[in-house]
PyMOL commands that place a pseudoatom at each C-alpha (Angstrom):
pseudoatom trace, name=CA, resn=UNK, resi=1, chain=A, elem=C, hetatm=0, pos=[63.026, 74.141, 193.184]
pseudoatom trace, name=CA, resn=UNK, resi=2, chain=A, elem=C, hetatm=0, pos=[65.484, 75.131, 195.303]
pseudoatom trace, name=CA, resn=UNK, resi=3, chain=A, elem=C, hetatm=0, pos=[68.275, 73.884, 192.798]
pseudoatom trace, name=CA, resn=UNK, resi=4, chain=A, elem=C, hetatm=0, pos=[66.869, 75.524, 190.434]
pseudoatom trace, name=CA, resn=UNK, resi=5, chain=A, elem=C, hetatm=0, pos=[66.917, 78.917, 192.029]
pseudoatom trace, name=CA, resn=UNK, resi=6, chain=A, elem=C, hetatm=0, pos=[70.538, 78.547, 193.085]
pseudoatom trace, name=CA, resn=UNK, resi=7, chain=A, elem=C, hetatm=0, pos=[71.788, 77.800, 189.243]
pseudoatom trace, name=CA, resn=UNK, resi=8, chain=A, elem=C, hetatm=0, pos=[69.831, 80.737, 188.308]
pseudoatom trace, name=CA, resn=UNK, resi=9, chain=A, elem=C, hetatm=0, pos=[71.668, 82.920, 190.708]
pseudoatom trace, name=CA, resn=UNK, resi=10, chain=A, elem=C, hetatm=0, pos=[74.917, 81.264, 189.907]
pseudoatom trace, name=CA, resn=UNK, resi=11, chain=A, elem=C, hetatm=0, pos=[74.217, 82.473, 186.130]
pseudoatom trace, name=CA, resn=UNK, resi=12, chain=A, elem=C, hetatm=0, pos=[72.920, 85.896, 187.077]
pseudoatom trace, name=CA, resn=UNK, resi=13, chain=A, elem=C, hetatm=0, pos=[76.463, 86.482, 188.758]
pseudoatom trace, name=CA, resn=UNK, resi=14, chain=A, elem=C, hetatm=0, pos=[78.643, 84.678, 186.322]
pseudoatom trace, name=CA, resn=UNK, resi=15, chain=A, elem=C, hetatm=0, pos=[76.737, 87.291, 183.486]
pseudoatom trace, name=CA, resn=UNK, resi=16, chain=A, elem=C, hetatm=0, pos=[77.382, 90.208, 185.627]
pseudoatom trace, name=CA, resn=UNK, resi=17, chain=A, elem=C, hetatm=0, pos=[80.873, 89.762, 186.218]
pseudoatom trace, name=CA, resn=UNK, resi=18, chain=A, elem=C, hetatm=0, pos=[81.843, 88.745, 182.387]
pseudoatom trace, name=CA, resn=UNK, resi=19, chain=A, elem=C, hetatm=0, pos=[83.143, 91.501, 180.867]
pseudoatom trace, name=CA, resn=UNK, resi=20, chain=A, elem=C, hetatm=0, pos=[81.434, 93.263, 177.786]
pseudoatom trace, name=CA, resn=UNK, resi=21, chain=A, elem=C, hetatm=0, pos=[83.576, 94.604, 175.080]
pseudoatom trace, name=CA, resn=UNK, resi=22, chain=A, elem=C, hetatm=0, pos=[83.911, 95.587, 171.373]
pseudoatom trace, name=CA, resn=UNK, resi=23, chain=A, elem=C, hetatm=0, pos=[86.045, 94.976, 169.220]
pseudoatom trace, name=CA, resn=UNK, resi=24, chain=A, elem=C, hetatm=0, pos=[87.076, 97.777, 166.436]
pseudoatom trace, name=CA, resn=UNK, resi=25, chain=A, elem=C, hetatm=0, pos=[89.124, 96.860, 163.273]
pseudoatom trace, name=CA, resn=UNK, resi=26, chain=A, elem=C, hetatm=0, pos=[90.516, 99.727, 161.143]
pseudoatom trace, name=CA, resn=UNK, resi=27, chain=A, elem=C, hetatm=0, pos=[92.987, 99.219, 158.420]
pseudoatom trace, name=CA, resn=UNK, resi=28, chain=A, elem=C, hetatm=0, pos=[95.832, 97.582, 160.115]
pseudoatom trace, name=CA, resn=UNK, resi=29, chain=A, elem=C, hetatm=0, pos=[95.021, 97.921, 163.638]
pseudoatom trace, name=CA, resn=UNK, resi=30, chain=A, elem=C, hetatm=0, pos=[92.684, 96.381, 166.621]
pseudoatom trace, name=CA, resn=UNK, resi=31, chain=A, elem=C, hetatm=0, pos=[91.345, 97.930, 169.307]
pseudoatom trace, name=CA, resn=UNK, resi=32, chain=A, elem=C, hetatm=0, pos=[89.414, 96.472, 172.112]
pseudoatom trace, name=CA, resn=UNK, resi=33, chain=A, elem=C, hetatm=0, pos=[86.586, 99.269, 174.429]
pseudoatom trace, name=CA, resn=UNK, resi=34, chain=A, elem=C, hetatm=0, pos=[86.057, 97.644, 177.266]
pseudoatom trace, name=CA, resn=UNK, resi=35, chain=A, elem=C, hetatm=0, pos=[84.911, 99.573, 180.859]
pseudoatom trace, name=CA, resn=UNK, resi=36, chain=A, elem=C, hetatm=0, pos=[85.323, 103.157, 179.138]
pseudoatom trace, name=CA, resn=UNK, resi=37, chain=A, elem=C, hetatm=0, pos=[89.052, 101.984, 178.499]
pseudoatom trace, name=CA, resn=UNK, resi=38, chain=A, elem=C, hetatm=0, pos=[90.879, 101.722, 174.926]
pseudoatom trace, name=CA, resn=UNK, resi=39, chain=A, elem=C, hetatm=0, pos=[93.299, 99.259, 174.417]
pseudoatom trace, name=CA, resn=UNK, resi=40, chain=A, elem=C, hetatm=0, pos=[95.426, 98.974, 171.348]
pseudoatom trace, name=CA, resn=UNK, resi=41, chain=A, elem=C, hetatm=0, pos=[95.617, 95.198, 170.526]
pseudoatom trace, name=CA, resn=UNK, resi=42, chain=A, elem=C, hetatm=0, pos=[98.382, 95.560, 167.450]
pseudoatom trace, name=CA, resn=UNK, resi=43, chain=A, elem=C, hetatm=0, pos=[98.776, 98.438, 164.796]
pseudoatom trace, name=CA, resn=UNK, resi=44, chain=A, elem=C, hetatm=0, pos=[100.130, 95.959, 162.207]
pseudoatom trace, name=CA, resn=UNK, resi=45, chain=A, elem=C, hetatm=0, pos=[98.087, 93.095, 161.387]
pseudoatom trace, name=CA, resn=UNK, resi=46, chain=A, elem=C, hetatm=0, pos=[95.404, 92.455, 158.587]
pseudoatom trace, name=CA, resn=UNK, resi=47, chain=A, elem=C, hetatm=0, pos=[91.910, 93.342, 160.198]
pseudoatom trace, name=CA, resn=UNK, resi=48, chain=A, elem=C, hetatm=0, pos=[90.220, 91.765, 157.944]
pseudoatom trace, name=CA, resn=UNK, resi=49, chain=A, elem=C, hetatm=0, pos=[90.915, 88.086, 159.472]
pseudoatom trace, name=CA, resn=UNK, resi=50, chain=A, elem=C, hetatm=0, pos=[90.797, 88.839, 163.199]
pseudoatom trace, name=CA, resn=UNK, resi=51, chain=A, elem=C, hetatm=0, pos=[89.145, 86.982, 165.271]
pseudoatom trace, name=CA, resn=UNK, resi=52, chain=A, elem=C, hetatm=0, pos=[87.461, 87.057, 168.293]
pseudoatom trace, name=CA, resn=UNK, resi=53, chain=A, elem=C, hetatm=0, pos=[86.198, 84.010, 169.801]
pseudoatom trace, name=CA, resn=UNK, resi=54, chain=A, elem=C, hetatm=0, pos=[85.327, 82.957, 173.664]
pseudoatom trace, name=CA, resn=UNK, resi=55, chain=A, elem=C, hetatm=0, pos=[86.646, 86.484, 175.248]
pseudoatom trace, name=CA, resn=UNK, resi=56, chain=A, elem=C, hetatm=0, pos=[90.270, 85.945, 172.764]
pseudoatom trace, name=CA, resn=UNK, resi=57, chain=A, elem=C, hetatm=0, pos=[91.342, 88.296, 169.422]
pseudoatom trace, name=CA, resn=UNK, resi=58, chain=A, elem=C, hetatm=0, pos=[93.260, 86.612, 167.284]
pseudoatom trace, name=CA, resn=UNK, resi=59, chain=A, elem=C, hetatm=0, pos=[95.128, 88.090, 164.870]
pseudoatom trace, name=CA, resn=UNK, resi=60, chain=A, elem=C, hetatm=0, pos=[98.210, 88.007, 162.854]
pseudoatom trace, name=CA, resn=UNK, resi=61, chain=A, elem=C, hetatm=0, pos=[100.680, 90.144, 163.978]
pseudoatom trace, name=CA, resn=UNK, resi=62, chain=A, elem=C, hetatm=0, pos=[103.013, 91.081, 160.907]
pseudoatom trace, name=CA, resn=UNK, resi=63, chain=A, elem=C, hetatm=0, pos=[105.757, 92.313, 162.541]
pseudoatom trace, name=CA, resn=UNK, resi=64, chain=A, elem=C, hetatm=0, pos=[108.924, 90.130, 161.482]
pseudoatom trace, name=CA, resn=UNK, resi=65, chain=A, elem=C, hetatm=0, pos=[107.946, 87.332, 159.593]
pseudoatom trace, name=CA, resn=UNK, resi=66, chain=A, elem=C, hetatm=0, pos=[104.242, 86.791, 161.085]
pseudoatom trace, name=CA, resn=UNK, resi=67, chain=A, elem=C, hetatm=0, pos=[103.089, 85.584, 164.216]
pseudoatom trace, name=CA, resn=UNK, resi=68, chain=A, elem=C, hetatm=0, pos=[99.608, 84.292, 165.052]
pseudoatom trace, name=CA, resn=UNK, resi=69, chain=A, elem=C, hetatm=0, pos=[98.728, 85.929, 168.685]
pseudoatom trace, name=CA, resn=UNK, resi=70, chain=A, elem=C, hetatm=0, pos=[96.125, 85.926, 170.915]
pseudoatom trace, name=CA, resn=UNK, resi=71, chain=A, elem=C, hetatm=0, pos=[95.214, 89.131, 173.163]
pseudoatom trace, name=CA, resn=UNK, resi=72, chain=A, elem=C, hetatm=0, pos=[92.773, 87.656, 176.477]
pseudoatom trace, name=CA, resn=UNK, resi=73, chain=A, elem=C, hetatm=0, pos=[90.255, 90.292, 176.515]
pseudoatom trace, name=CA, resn=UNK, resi=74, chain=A, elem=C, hetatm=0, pos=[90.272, 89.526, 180.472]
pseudoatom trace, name=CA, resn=UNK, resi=75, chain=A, elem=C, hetatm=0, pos=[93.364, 89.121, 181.513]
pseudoatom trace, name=CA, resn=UNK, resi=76, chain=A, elem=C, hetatm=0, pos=[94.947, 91.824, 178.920]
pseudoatom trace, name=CA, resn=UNK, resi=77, chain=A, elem=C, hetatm=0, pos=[97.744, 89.791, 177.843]
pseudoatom trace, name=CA, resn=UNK, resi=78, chain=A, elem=C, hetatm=0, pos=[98.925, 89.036, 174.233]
pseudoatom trace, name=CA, resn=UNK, resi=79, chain=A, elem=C, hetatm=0, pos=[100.497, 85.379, 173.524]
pseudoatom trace, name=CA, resn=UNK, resi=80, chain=A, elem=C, hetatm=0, pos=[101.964, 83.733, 171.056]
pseudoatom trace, name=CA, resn=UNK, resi=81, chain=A, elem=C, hetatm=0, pos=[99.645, 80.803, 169.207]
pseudoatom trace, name=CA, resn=UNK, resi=82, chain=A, elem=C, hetatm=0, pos=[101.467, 80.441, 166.193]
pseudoatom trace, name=CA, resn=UNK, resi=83, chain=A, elem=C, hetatm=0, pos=[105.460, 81.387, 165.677]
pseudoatom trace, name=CA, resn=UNK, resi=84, chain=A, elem=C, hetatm=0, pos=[107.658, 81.024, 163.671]
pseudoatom trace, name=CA, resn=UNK, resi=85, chain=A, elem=C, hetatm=0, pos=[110.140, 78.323, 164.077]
pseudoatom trace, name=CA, resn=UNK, resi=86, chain=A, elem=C, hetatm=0, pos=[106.993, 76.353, 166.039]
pseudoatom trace, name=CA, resn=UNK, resi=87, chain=A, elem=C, hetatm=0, pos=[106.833, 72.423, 164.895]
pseudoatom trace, name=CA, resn=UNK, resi=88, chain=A, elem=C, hetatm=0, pos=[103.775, 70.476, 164.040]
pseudoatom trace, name=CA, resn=UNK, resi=89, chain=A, elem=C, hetatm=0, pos=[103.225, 66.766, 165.636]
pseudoatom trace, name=CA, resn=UNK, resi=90, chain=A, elem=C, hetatm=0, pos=[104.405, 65.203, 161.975]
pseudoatom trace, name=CA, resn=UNK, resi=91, chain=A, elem=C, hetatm=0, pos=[107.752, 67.921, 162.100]
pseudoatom trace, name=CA, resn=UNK, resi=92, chain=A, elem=C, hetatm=0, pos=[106.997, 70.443, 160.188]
pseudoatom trace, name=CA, resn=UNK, resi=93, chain=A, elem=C, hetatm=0, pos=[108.101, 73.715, 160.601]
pseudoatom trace, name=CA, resn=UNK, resi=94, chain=A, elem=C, hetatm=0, pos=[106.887, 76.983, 160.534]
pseudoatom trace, name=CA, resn=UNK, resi=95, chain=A, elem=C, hetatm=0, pos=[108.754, 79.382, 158.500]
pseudoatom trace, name=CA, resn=UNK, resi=96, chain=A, elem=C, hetatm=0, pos=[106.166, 82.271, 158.204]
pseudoatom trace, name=CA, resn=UNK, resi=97, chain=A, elem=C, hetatm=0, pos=[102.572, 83.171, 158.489]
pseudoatom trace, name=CA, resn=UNK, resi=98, chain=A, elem=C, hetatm=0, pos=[101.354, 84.829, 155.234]
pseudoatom trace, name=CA, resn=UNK, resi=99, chain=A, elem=C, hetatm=0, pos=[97.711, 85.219, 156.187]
pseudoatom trace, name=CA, resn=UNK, resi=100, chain=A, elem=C, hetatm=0, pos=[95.192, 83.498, 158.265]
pseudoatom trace, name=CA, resn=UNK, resi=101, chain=A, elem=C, hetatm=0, pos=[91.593, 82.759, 157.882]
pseudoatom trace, name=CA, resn=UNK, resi=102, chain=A, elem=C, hetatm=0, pos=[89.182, 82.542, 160.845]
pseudoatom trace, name=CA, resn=UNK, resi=103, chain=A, elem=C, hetatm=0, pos=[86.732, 79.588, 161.850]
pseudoatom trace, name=CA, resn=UNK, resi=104, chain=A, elem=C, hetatm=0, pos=[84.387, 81.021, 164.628]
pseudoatom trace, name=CA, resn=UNK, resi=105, chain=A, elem=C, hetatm=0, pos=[82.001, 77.870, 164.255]
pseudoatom trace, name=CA, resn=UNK, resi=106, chain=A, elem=C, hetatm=0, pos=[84.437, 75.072, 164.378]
pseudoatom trace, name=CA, resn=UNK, resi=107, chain=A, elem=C, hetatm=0, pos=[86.925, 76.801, 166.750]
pseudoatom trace, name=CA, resn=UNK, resi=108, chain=A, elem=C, hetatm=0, pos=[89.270, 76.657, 164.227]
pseudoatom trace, name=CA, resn=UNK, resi=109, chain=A, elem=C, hetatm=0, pos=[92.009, 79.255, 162.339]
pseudoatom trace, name=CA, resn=UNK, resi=110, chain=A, elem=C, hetatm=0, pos=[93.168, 78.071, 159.033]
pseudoatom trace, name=CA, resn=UNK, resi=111, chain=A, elem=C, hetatm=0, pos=[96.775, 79.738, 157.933]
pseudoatom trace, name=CA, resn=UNK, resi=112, chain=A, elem=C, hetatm=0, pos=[99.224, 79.244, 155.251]
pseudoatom trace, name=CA, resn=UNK, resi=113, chain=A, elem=C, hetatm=0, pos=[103.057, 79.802, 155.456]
pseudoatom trace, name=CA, resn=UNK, resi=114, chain=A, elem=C, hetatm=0, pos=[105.334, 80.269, 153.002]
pseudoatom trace, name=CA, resn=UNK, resi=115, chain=A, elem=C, hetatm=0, pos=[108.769, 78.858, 152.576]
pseudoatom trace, name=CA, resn=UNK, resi=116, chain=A, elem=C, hetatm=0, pos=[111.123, 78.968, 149.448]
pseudoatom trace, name=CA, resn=UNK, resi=117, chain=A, elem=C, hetatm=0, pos=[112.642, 75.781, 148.863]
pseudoatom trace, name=CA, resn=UNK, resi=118, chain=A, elem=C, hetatm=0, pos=[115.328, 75.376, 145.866]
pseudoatom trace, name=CA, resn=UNK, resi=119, chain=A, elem=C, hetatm=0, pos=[114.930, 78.617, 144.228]
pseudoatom trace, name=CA, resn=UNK, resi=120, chain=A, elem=C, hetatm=0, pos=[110.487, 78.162, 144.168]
pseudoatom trace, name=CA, resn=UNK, resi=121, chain=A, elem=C, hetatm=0, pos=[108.537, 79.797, 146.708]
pseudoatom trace, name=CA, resn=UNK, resi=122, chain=A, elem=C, hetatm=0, pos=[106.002, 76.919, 148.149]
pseudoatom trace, name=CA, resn=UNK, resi=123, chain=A, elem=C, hetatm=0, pos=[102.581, 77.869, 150.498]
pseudoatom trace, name=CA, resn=UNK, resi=124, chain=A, elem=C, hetatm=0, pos=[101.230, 75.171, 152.621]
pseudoatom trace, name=CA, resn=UNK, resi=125, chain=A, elem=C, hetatm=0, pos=[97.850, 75.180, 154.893]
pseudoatom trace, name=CA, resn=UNK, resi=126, chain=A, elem=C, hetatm=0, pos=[97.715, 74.845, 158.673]
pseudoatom trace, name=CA, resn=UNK, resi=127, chain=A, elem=C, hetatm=0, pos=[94.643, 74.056, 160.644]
pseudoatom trace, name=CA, resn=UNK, resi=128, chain=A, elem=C, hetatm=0, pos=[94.848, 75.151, 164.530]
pseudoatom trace, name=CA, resn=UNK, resi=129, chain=A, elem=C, hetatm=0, pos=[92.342, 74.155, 166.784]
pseudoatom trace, name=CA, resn=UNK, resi=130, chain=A, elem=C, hetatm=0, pos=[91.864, 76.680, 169.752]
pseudoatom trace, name=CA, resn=UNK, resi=131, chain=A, elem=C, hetatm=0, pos=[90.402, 73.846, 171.709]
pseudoatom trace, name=CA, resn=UNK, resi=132, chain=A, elem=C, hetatm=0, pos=[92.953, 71.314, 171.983]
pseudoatom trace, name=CA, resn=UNK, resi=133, chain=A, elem=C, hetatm=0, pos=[95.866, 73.764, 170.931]
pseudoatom trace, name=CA, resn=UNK, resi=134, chain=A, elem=C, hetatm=0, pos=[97.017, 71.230, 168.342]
pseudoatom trace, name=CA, resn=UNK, resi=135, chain=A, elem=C, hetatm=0, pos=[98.420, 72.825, 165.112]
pseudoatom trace, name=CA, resn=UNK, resi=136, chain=A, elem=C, hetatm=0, pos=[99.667, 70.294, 161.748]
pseudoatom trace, name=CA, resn=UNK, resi=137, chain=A, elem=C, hetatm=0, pos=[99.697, 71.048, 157.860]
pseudoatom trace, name=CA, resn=UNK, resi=138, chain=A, elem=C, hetatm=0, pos=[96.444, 70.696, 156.269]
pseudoatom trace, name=CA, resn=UNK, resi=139, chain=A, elem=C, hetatm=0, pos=[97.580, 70.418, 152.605]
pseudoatom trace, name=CA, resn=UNK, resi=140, chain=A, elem=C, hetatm=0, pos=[99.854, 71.942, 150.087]
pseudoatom trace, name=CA, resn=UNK, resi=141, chain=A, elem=C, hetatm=0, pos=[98.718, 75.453, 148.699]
pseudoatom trace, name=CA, resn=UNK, resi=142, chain=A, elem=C, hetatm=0, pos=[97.777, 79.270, 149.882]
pseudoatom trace, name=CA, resn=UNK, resi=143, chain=A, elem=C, hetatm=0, pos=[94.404, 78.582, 151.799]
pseudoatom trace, name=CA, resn=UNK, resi=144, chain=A, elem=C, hetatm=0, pos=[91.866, 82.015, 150.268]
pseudoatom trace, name=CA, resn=UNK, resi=145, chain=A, elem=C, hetatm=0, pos=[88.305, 81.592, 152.054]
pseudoatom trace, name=CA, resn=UNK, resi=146, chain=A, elem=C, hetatm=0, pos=[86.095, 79.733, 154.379]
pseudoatom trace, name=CA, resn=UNK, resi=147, chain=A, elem=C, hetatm=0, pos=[82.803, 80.102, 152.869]
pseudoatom trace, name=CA, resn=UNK, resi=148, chain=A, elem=C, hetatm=0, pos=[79.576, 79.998, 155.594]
pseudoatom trace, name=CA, resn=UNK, resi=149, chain=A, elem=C, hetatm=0, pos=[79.078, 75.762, 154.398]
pseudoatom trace, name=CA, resn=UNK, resi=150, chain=A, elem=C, hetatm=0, pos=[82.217, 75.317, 156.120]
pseudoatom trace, name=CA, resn=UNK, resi=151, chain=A, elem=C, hetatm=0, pos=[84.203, 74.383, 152.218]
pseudoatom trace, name=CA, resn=UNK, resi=152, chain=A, elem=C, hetatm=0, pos=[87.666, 75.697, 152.243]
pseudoatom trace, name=CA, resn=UNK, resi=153, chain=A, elem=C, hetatm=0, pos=[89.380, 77.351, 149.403]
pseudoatom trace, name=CA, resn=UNK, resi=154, chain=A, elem=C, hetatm=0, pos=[93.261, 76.805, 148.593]
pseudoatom trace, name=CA, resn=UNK, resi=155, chain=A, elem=C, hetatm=0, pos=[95.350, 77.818, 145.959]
pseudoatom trace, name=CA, resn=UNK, resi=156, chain=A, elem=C, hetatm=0, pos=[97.678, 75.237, 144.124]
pseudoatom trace, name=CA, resn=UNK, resi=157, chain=A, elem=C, hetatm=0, pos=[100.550, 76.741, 142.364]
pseudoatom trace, name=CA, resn=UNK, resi=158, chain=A, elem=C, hetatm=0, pos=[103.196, 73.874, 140.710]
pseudoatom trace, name=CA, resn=UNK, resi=159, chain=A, elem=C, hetatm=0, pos=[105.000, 73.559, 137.054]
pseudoatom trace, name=CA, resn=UNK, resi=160, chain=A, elem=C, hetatm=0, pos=[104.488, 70.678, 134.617]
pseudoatom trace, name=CA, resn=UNK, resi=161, chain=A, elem=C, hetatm=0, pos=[105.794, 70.065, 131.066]
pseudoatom trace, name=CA, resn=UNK, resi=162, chain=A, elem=C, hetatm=0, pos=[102.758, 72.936, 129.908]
pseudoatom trace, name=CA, resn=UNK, resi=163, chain=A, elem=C, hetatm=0, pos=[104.285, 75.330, 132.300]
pseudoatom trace, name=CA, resn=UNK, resi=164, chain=A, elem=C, hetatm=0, pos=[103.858, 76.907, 135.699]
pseudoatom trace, name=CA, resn=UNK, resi=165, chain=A, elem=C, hetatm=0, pos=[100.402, 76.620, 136.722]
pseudoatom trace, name=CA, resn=UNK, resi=166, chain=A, elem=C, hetatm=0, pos=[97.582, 77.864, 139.513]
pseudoatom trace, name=CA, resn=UNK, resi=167, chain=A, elem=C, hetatm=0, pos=[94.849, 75.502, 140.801]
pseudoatom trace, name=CA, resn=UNK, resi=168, chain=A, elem=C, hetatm=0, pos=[92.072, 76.187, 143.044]
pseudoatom trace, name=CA, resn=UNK, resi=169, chain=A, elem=C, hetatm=0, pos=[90.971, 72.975, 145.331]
pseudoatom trace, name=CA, resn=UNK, resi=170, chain=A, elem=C, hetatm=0, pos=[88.083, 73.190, 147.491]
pseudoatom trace, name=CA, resn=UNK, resi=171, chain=A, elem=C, hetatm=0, pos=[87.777, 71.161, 150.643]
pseudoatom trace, name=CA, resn=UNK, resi=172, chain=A, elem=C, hetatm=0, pos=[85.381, 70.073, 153.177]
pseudoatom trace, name=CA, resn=UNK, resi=173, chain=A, elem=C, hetatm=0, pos=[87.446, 71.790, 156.388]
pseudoatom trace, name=CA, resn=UNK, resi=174, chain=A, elem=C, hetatm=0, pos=[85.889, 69.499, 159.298]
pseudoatom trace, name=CA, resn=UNK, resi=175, chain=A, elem=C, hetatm=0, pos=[87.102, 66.677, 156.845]
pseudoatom trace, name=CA, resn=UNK, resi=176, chain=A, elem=C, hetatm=0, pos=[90.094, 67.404, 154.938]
pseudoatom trace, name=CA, resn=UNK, resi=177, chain=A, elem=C, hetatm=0, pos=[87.881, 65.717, 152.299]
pseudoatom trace, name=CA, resn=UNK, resi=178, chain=A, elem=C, hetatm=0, pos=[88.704, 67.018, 148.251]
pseudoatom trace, name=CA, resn=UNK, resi=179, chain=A, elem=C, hetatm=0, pos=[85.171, 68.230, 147.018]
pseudoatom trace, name=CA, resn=UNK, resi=180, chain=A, elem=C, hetatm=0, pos=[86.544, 69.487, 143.525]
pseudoatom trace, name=CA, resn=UNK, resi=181, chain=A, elem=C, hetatm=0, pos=[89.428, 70.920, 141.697]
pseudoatom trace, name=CA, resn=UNK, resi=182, chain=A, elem=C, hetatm=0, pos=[89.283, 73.792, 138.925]
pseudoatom trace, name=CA, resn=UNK, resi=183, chain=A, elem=C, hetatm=0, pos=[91.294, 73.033, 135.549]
pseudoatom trace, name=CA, resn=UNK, resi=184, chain=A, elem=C, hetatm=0, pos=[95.014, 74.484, 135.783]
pseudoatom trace, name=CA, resn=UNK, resi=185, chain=A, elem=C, hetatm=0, pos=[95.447, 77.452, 134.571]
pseudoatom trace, name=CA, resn=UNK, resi=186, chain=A, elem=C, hetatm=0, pos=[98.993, 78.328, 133.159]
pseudoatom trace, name=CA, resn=UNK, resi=187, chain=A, elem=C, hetatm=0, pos=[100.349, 81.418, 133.619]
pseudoatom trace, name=CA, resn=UNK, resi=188, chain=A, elem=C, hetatm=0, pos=[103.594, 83.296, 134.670]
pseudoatom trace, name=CA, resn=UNK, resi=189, chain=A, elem=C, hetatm=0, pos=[103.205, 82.353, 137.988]
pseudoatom trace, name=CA, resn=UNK, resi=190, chain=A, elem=C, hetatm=0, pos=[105.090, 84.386, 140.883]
for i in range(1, 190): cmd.bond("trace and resi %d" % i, "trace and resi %d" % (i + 1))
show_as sticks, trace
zoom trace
């Protein structure tokens, strides 16, 4: 019993001294109330994918040519997650952060860069785990949405003897695992 009562107090203290916030997204800025103080996060990101997960905002910051950052809603600081110029495990680079979509279940942010190679501008997907801080290219394509049954959404774009072409892939995102394509559909692609 005695246990007991000391892991309750232990919790009691641990929930008094964590520090309640909110979080307020408005067209391309953040802002974090916390303690009757207002702290600007970033003026120039897309609001619509922050996230904020275990007492971090993460956000793109679109300043230069993207940044994925991370603002510690204790310790106030902003760091980088994500840059560009950053290398994967397997050696790939990145060359810029085009948008970013959140995974508050899995602990996971999903983003796509964009790189122009030869004259064609090419979009792969990134999966970073906040856990382990590991970062590597989770396929080719422009990754859309994350629906709620954890299926990812990405974007194909390519050129065969038809023409240039757009493809929508859906994945299972714990899994990597195809779950269907759409037909191609040709187009003056961009």
């Amino acid at each position: 019993m005695k246990q007991l009562v000391v892991v309750i107090m232990v919790m009691l203290f641990a929930n008094a001294n964590a520090q309640s916030y909110q979080l307020q997204k408005e067209g391309s800025s953040i802002t974090v109330l916390q303690n009757d103080a207002k702290t600007i996060v970033s003026n120039n990101t897309d609001a619509a994918s922050v996230m904020d997960y275990q007492q971090k905002i993460y956000f793109i910051s679109k300043d230069g040519d993207g940044a994925i950052k991370a603002y510690d809603v204790n310790t106030k600081k902003t760091t980088d997650v994500v840059s560009v110029g950053m290398k994967s495990e397997t050696g790939y680079v990145v060359k810029s952060v085009v948008n970013m979509i959140p995974d508050t279940k899995g602990g996971k942010i999903y983003f796509t860069t964009k790189d122009v190679y030869r004259g064609n501008v090419q979009y792969m997907t990134w999966r970073y785990d906040i856990s382990t801080k590991a970062y590597d290219v989770y396929c080719d394509g422009k990754a859309l949405s994350l629906s709620p049954d954890n299926v990812l959404e990405v974007m194909f774009t390519g050129k065969d003897m038809n023409g240039q072409y757009e493809q929508k892939a859906y994945f299972n995102a714990s899994y990597r695992q195809l779950i269907k394509q759409d037909d191609k559909v040709y187009s003056a692609v961009k």
